[in-house]
PASEBA-1860 file (N, C-alpha, C; in nm, 3 decimals):
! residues 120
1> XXXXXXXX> 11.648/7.340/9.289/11.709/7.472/9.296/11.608/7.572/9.353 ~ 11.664/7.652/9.427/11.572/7.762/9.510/11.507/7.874/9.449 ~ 11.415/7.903/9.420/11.371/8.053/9.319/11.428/8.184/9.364 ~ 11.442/8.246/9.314/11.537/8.398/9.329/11.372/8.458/9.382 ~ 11.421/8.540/9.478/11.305/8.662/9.483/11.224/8.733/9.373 ~ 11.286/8.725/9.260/11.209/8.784/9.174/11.146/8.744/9.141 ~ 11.181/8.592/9.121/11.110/8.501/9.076/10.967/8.420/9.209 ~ 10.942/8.470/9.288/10.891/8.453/9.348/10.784/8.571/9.386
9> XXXXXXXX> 10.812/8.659/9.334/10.754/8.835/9.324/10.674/8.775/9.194 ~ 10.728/8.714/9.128/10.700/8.730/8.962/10.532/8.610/8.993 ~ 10.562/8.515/9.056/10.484/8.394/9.087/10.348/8.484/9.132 ~ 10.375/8.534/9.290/10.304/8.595/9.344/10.190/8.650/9.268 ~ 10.215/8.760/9.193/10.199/8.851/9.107/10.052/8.770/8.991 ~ 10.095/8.607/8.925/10.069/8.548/8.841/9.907/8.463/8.924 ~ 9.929/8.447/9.035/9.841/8.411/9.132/9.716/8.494/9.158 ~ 9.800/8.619/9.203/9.705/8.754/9.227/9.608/8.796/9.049
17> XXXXXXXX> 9.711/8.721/8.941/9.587/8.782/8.820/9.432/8.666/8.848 ~ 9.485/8.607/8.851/9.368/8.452/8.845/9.283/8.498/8.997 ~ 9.318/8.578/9.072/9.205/8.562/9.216/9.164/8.740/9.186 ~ 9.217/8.811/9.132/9.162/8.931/9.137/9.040/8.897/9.034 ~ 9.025/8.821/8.897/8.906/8.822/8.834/8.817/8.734/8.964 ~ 8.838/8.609/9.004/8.757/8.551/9.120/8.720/8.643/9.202 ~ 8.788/8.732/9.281/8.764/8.862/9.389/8.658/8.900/9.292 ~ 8.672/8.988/9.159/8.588/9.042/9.138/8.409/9.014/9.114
25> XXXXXXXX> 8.469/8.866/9.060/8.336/8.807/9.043/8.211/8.777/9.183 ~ 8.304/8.753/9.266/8.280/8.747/9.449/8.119/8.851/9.462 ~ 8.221/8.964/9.422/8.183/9.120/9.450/8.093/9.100/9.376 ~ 8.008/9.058/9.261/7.933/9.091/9.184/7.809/9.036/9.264 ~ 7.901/8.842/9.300/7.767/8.803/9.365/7.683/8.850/9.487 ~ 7.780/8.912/9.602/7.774/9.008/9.656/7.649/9.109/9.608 ~ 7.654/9.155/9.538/7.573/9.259/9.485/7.442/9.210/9.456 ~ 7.431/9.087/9.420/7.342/9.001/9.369/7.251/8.959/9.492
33> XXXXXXXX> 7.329/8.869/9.533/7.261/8.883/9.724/7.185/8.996/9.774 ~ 7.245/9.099/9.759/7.182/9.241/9.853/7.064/9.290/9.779 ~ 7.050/9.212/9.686/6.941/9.288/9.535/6.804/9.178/9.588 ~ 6.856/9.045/9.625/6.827/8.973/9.600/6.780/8.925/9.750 ~ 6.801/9.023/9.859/6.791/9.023/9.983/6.784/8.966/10.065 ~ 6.937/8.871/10.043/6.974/8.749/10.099/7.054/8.792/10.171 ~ 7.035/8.858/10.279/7.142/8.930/10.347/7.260/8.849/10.446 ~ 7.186/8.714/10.473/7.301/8.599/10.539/7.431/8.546/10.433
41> XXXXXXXX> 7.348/8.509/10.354/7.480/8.492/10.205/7.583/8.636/10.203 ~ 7.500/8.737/10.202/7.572/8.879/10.116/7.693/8.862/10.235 ~ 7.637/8.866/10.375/7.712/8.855/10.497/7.827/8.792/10.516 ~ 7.813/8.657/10.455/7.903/8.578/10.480/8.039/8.560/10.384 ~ 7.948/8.615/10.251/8.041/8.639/10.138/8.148/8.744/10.194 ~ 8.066/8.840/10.204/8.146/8.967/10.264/8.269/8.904/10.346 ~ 8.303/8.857/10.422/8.406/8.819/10.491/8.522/8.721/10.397 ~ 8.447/8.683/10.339/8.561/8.616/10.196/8.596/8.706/10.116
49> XXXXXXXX> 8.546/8.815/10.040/8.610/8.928/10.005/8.711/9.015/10.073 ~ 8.657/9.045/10.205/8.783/9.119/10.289/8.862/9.044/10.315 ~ 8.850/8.921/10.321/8.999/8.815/10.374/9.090/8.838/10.219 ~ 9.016/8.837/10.108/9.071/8.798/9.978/9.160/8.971/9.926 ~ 9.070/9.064/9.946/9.136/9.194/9.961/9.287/9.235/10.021 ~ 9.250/9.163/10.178/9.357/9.195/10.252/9.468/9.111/10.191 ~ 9.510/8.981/10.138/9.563/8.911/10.089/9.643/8.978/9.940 ~ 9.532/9.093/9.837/9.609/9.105/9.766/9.675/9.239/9.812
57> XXXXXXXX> 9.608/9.287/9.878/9.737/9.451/9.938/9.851/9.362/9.974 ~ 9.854/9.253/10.076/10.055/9.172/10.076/10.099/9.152/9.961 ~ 10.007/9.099/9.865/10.080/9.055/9.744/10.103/9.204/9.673 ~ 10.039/9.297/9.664/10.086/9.426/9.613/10.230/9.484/9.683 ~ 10.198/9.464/9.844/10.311/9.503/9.900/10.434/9.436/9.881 ~ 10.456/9.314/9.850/10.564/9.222/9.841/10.615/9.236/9.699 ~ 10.544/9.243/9.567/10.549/9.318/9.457/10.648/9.391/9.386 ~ 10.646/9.510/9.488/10.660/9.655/9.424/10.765/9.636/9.331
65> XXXXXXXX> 10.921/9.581/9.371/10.985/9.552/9.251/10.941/9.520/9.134 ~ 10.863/9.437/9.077/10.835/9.365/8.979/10.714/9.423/8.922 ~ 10.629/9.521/8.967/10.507/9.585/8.900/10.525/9.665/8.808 ~ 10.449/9.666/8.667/10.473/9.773/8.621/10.336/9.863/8.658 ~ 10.356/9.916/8.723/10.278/10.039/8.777/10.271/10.077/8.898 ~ 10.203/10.123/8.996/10.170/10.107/9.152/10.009/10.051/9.191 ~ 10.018/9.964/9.210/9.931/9.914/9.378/9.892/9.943/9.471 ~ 9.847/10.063/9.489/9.841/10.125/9.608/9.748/10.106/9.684
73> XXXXXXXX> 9.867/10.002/9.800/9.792/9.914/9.892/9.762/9.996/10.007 ~ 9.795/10.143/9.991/9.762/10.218/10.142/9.663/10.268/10.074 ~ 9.575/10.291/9.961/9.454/10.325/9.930/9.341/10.248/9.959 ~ 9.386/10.082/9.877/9.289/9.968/9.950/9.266/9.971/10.069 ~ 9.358/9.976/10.171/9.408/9.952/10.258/9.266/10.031/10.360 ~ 9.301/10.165/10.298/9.179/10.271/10.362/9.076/10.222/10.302 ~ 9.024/10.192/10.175/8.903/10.183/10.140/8.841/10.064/10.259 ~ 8.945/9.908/10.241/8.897/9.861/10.309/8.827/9.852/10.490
81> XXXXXXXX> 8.957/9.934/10.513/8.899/9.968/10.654/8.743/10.017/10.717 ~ 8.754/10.191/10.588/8.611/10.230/10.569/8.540/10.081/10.595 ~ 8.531/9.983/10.467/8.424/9.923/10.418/8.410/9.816/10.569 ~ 8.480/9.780/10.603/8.487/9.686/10.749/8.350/9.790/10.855 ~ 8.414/9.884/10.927/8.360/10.012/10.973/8.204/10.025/10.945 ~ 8.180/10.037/10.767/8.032/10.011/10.761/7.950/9.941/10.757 ~ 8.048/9.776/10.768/7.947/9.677/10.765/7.928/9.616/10.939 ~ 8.035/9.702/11.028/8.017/9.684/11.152/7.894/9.781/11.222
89> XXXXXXXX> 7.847/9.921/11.138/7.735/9.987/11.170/7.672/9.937/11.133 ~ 7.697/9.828/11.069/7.524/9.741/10.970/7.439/9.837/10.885 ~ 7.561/9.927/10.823/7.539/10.032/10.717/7.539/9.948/10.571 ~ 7.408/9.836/10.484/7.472/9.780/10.410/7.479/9.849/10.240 ~ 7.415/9.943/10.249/7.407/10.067/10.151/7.540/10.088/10.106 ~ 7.592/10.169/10.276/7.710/10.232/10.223/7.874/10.124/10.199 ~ 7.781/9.980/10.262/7.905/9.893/10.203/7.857/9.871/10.068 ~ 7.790/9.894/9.995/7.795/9.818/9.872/7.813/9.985/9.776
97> XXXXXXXX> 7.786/10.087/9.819/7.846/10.217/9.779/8.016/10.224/9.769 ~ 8.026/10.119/9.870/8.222/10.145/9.894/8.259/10.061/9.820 ~ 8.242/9.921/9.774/8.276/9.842/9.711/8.254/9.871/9.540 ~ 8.100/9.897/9.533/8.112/9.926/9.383/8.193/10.019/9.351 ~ 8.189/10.165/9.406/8.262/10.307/9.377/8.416/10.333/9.421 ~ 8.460/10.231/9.495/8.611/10.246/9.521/8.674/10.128/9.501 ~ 8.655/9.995/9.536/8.726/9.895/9.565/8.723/9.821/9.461 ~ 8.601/9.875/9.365/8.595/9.722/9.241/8.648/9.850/9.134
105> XXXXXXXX> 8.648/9.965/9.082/8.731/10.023/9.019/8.897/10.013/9.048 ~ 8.925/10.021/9.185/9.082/9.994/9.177/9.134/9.865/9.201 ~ 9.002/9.768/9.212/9.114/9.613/9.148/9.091/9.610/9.058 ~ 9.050/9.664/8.946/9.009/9.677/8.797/9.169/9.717/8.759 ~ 9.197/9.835/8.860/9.304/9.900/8.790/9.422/9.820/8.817 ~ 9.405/9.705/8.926/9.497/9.604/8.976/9.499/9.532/8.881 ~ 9.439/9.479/8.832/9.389/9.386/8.762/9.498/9.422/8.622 ~ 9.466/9.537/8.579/9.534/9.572/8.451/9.716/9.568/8.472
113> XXXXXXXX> 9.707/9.635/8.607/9.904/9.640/8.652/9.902/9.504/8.660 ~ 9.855/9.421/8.714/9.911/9.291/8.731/9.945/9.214/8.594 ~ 9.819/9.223/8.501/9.883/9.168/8.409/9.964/9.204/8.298 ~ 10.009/9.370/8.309/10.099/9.389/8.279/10.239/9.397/8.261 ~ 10.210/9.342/8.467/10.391/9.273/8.493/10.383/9.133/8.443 ~ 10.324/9.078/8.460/10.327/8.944/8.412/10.333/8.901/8.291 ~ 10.327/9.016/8.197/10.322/8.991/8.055/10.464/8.992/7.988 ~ 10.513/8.912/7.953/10.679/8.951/7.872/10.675/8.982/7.753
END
């Protein structure tokens, strides 16, 4: 039998809780690297975070029915761009300024909507 959309919103959603703690943990090592001034690792990580980012703004966007709260994937959306932008000036300060101060507070706050839709 075929899953109803909601039920496929609902899936989505259940996926995105289990990779937003992974995303976050990403980000930490991330941080760890740049401390740790492994800047080829931090580098390479970096591109698995923005792939993993961009991935949950669709799943936010595909969502919206089924969230209890908002996602606001045109906020990520900008943060991420910024953060792309400064790691293309080879600004790596102000990428790890953008990530700690914008991007890992609002998948925090993802983090909490998500598993609040998912919770019955």
């Amino acid at each position: 039998m075929e899953k109803t959309f909601n039920e496929q919103q609902f899936e989505g959603l259940q996926s995105a809780d289990t990779y937003i703690m992974k995303l976050i943990n990403g980000i930490n090592i991330y941080f760890d690297y740049i401390k740790e001034e492994k800047d080829e690792e931090a580098s390479n990580l970096l591109s698995y975070i923005v792939e993993g980012i961009d991935w949950l703004v669709e799943i936010a966007r595909l969502t919206k029915d089924v969230q209890k709260g908002n996602m606001d994937e045109d906020a990520m959306n900008e943060h991420l761009n910024t953060l792309v932008q400064y790691f293309d000036e080879g600004s790596v300060n102000k990428v790890y300024k953008m990530l700690k101060e914008e991007i890992l507070p609002l998948l925090r706050e993802w983090k909490n909507i998500v598993t609040n839709s998912i919770t019955l």
